[in-house]
LUMTOR-185677 format. One record per residue: residue number from 1; residue in one letter; x, y, z of N, C-alpha, C in turn. Coordinates in pm, 1 decimal. Example, Ala and Ser with C-alpha at 12.3 -4.5 7.8 and 13.67 -1.06 7.14 Angstrom:
residues 2
(r 1,"a",(1319.0,-569.0,780.0),(1230.0,-450.0,780.0),(1320.0,-330.0,780.0)) (r 2,"s",(1285.0,-225.0,708.0),(1367.0,-106.0,714.0),(1290.0,3.0,787.0)) 
***
This chain:
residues 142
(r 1,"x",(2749.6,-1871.9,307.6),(2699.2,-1951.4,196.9),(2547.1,-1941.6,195.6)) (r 2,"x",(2520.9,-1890.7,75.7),(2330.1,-1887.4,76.2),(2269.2,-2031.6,57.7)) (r 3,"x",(2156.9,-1995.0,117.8),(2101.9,-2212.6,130.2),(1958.0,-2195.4,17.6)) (r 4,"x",(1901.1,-2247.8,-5.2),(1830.0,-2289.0,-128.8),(1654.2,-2357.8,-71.4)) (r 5,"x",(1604.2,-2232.5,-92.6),(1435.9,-2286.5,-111.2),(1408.5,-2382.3,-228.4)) (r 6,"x",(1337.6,-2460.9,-212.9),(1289.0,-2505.4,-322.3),(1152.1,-2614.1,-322.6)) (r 7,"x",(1046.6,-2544.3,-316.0),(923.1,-2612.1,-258.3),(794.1,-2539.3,-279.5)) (r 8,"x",(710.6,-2613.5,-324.9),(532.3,-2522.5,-384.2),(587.1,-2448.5,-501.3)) (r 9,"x",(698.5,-2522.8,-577.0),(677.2,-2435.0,-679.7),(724.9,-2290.4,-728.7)) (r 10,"x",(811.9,-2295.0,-590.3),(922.9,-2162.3,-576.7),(1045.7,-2164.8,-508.1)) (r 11,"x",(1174.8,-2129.1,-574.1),(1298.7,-2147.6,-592.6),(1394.1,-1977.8,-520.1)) (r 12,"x",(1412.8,-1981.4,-450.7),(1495.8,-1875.9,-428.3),(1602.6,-1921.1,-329.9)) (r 13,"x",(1764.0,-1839.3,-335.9),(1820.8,-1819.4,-226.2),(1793.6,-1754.8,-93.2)) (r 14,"x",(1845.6,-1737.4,13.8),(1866.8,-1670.3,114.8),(1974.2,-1703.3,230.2)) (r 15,"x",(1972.3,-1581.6,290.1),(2138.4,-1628.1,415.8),(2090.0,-1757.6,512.5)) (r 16,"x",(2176.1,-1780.9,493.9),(2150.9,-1951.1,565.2),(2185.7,-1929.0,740.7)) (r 17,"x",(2173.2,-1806.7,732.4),(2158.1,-1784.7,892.1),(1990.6,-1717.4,919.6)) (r 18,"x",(1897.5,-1725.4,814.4),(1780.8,-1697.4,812.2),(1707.3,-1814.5,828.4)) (r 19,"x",(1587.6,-1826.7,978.2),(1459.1,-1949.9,967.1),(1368.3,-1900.8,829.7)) (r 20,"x",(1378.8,-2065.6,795.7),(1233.7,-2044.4,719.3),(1124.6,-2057.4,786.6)) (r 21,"x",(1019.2,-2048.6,726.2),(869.2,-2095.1,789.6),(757.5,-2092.9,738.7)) (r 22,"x",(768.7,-2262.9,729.2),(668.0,-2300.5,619.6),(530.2,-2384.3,669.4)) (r 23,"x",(476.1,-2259.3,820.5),(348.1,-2305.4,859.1),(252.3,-2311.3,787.5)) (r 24,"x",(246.9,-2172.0,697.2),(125.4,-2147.9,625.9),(150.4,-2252.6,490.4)) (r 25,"x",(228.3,-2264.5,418.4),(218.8,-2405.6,348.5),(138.4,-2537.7,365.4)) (r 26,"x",(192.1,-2600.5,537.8),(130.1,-2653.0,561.7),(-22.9,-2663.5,624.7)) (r 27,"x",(-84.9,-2579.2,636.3),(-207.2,-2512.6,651.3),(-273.0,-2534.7,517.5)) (r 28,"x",(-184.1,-2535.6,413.7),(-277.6,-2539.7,259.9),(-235.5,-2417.2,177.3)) (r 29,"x",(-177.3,-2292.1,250.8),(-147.4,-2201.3,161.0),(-0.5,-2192.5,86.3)) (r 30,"x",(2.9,-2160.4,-6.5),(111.3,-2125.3,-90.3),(191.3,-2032.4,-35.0)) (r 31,"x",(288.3,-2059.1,54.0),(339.3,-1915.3,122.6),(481.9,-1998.8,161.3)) (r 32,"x",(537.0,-1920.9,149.4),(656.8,-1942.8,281.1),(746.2,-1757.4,332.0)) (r 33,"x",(795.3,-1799.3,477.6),(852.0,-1647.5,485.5),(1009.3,-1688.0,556.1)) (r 34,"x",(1080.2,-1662.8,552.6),(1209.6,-1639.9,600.4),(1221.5,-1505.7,659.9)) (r 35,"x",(1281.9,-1540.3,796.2),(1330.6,-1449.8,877.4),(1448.6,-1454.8,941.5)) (r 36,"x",(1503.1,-1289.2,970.4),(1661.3,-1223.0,947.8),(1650.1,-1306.7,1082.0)) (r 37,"x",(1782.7,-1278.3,1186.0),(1830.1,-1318.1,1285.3),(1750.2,-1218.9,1362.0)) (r 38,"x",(1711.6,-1065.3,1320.8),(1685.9,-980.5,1391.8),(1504.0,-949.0,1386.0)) (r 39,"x",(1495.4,-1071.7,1359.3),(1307.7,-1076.9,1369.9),(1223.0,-998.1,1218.2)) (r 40,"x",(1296.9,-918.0,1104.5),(1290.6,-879.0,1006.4),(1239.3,-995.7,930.1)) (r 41,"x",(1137.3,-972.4,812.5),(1103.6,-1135.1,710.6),(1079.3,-1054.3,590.9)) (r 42,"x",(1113.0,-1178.5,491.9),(1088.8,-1153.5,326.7),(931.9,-1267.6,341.3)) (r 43,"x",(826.4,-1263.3,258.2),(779.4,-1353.4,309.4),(724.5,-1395.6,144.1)) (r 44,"x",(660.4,-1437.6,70.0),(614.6,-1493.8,-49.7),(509.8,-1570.9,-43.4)) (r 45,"x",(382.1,-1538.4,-140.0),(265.1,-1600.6,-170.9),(243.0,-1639.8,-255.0)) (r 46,"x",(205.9,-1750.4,-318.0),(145.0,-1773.8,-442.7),(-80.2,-1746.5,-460.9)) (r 47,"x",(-84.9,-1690.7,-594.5),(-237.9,-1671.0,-608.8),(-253.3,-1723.3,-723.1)) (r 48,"x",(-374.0,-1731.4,-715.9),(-476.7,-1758.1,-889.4),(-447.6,-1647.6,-969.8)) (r 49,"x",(-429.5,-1720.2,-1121.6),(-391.6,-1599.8,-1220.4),(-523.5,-1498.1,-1200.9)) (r 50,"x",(-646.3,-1544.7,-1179.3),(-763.5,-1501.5,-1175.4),(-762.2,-1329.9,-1114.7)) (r 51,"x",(-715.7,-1342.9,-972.8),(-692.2,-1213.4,-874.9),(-559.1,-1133.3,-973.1)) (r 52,"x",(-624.9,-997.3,-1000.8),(-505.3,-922.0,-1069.5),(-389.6,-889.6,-900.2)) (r 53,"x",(-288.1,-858.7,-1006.9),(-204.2,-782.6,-912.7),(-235.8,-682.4,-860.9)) (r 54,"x",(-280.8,-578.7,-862.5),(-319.7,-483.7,-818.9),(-408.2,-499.3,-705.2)) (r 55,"x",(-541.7,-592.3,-720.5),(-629.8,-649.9,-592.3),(-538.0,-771.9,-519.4)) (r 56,"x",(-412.5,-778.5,-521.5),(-330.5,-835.9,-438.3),(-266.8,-741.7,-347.7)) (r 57,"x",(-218.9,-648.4,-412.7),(-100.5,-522.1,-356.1),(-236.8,-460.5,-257.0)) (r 58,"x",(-358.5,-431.4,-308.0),(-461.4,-401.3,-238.7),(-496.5,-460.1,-139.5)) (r 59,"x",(-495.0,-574.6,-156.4),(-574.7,-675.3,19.9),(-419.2,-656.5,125.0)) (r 60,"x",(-306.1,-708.4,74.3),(-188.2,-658.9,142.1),(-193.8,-553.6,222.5)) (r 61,"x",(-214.0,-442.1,175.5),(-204.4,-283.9,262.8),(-306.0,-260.9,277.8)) (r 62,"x",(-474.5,-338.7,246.6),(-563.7,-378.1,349.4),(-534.7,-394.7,514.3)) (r 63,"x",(-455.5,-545.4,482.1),(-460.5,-628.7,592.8),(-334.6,-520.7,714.5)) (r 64,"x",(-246.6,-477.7,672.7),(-161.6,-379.0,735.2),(-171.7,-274.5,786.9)) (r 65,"x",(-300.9,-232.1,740.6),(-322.6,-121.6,767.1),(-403.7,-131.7,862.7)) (r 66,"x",(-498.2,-265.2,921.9),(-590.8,-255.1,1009.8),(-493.4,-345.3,1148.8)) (r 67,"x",(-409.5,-379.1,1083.9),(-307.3,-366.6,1205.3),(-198.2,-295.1,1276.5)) (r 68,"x",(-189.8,-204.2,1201.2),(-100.2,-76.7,1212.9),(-173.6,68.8,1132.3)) (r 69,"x",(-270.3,110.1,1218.4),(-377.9,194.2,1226.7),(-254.6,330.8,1151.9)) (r 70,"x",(-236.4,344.4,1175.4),(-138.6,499.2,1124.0),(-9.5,453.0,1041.1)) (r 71,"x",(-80.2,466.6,888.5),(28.5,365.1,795.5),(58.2,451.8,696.0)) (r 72,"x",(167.3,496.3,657.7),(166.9,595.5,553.0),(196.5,483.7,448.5)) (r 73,"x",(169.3,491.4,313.4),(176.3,467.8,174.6),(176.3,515.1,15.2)) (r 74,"x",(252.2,446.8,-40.8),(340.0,502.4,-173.5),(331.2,445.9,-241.5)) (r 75,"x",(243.1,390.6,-354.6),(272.9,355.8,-479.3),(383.8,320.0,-476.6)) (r 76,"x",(440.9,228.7,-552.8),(527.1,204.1,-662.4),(544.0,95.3,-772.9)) (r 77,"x",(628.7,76.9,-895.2),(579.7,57.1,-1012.2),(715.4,40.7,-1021.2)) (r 78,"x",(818.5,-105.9,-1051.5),(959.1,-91.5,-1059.9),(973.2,-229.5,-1138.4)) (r 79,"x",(1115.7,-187.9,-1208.4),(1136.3,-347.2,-1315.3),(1249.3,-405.2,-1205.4)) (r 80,"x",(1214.5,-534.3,-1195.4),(1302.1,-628.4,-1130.4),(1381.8,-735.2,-1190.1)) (r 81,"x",(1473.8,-793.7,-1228.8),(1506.3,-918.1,-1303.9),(1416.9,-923.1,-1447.7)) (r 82,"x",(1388.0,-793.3,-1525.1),(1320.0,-815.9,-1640.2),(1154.8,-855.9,-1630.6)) (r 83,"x",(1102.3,-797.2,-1499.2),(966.8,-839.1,-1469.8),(902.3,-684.5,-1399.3)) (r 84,"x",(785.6,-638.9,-1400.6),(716.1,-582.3,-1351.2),(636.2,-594.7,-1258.6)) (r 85,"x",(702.4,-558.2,-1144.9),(663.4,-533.5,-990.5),(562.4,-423.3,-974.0)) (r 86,"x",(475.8,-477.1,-967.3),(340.8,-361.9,-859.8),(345.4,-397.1,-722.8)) (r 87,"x",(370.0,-246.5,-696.8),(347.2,-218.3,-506.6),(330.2,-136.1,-380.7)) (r 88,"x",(385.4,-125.8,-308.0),(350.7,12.2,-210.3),(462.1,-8.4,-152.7)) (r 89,"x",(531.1,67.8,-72.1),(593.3,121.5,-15.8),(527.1,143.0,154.2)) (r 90,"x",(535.5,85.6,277.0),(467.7,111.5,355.5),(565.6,195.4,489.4)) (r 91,"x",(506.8,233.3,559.5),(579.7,312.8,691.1),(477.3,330.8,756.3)) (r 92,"x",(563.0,253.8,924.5),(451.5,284.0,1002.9),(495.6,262.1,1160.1)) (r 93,"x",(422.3,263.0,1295.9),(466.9,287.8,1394.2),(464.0,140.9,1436.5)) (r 94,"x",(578.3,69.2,1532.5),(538.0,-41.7,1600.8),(644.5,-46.4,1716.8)) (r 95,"x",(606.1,-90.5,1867.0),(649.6,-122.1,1940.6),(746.6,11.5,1960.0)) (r 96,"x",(690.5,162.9,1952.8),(785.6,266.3,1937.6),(940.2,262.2,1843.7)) (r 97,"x",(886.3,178.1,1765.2),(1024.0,196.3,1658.3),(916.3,258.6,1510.7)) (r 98,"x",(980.3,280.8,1420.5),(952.1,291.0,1308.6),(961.5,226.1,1220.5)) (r 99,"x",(903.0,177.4,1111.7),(901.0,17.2,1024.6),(887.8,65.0,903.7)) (r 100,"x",(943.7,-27.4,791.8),(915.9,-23.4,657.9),(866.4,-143.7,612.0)) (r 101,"x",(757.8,-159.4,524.9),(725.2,-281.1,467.7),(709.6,-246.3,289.3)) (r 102,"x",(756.5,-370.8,216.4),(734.6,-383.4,112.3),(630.6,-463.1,26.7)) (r 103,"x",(553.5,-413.0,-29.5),(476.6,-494.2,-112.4),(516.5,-505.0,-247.9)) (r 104,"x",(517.4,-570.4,-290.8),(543.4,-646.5,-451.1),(451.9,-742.1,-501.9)) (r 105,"x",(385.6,-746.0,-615.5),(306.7,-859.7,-710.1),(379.4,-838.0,-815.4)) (r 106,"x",(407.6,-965.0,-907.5),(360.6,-959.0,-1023.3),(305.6,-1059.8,-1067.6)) (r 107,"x",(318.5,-1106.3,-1217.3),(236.0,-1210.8,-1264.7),(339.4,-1303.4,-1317.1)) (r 108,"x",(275.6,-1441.1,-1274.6),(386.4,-1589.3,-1330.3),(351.4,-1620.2,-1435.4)) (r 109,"x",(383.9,-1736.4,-1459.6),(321.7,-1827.1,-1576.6),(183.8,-1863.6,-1560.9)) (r 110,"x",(200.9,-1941.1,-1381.8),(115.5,-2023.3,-1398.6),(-11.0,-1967.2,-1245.7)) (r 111,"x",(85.1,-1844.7,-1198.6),(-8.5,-1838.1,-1050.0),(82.4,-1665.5,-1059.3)) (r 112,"x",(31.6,-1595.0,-966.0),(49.1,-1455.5,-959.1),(150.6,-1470.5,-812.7)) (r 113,"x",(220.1,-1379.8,-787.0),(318.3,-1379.0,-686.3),(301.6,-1270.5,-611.7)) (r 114,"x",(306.6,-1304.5,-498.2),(337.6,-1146.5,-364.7),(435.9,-1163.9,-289.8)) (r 115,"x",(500.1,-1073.5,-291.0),(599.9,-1051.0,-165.1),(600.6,-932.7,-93.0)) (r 116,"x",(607.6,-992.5,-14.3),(582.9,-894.1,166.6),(749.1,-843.2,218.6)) (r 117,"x",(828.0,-759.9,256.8),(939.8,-743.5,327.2),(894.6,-652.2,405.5)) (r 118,"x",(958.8,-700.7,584.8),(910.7,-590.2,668.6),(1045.7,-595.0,726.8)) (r 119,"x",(1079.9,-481.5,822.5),(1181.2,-455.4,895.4),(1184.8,-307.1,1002.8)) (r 120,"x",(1273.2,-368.0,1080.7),(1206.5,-198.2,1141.8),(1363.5,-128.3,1097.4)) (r 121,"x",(1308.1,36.3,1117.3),(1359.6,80.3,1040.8),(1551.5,77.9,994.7)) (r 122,"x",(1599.8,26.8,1156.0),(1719.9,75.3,1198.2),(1770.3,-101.3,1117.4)) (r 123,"x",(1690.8,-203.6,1083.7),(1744.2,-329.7,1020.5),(1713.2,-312.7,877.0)) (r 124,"x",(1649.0,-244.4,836.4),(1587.9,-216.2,702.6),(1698.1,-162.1,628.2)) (r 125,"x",(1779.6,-60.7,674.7),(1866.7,-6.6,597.0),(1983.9,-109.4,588.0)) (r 126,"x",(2054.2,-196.4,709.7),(2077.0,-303.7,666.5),(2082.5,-398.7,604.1)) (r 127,"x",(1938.8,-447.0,575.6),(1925.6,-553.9,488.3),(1827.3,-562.4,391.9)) (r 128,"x",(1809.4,-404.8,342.7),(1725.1,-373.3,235.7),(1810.0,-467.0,70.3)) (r 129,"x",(1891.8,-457.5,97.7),(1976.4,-549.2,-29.7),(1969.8,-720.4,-22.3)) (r 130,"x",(1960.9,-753.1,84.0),(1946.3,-886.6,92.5),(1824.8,-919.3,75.9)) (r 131,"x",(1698.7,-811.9,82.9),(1590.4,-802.6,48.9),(1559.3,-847.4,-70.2)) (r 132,"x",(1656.7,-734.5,-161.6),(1652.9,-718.4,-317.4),(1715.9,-866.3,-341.7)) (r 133,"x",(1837.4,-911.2,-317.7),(1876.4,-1032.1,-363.8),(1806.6,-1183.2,-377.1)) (r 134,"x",(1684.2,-1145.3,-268.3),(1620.8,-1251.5,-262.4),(1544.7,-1247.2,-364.0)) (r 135,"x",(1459.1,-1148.1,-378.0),(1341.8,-1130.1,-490.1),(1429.5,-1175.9,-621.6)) (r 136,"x",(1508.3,-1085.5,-671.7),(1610.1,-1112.9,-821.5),(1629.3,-1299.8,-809.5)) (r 137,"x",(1655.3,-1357.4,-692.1),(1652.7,-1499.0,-683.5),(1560.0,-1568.3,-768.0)) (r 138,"x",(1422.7,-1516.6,-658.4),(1302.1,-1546.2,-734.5),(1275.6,-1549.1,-802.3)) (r 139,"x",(1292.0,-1440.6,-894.6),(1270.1,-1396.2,-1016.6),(1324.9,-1482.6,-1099.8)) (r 140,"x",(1449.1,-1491.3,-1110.6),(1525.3,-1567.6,-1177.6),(1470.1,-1669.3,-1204.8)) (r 141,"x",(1434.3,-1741.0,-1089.1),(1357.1,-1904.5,-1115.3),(1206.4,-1919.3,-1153.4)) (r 142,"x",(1155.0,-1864.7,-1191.9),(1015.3,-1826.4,-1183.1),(978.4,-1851.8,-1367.7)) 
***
């Protein structure tokens, strides 16, 4: 049975065998991230309409890249739930496994959205769909 976010202003499902974690919320930021059983997270930001998407998807694979020094990256440009997703595509080395991360922005009504999905590689192909189901969640409610 999927269990139900609903807080800062953002509404999505996820497997109810996933922690949330809503430190950075309480810190002041607009964020929350949920994570798989297997240490994998979807994670979500809220921004000022002000910051385009693009200088979002940008500080993202900024910040990734100076923590995972050898990061390959990919554009991408995809319709989701009737919305336009800007993002990258990331791959990169950690703890001798291999990782995928996702970046996604687009634009709300009232605040701009990011989402982060990381996983290493051998959980990624796993739960690259539960990935997708969450976002289409989002979307939906948004």
């Amino acid at each position: 049975m999927p269990a139900t976010f609903n807080k800062l202003g953002l509404r999505f499902t996820y497997p109810d065998n996933w922690t949330v974690d809503e430190a950075e919320a309480l810190g002041g930021s607009a964020a929350v991230t949920v994570y798989s059983p297997g240490g994998s997270f979807w994670s979500v930001s809220l921004h000022p309409l002000e910051t385009s998407t693009a200088a979002l998807v940008k500080s993202a694979v900024k910040a990734l890249r100076e923590t995972y020094h050898e990061l390959d990256e990919e554009a991408v440009d995809e319709q989701v739930g009737g919305k336009k997703l800007l993002g990258a595509d990331l791959n990169f080395y950690y703890l001798d496994l291999t990782n995928t991360a996702q970046v996604r922005a687009f634009a709300g009504e009232n605040f701009n959205v990011v989402i982060l999905a990381q996983a290493d590689d051998r959980e990624f192909e796993q739960i690259a769909a539960v990935f997708q189901a969450m976002t289409v969640s989002l979307l939906a409610n948004m």
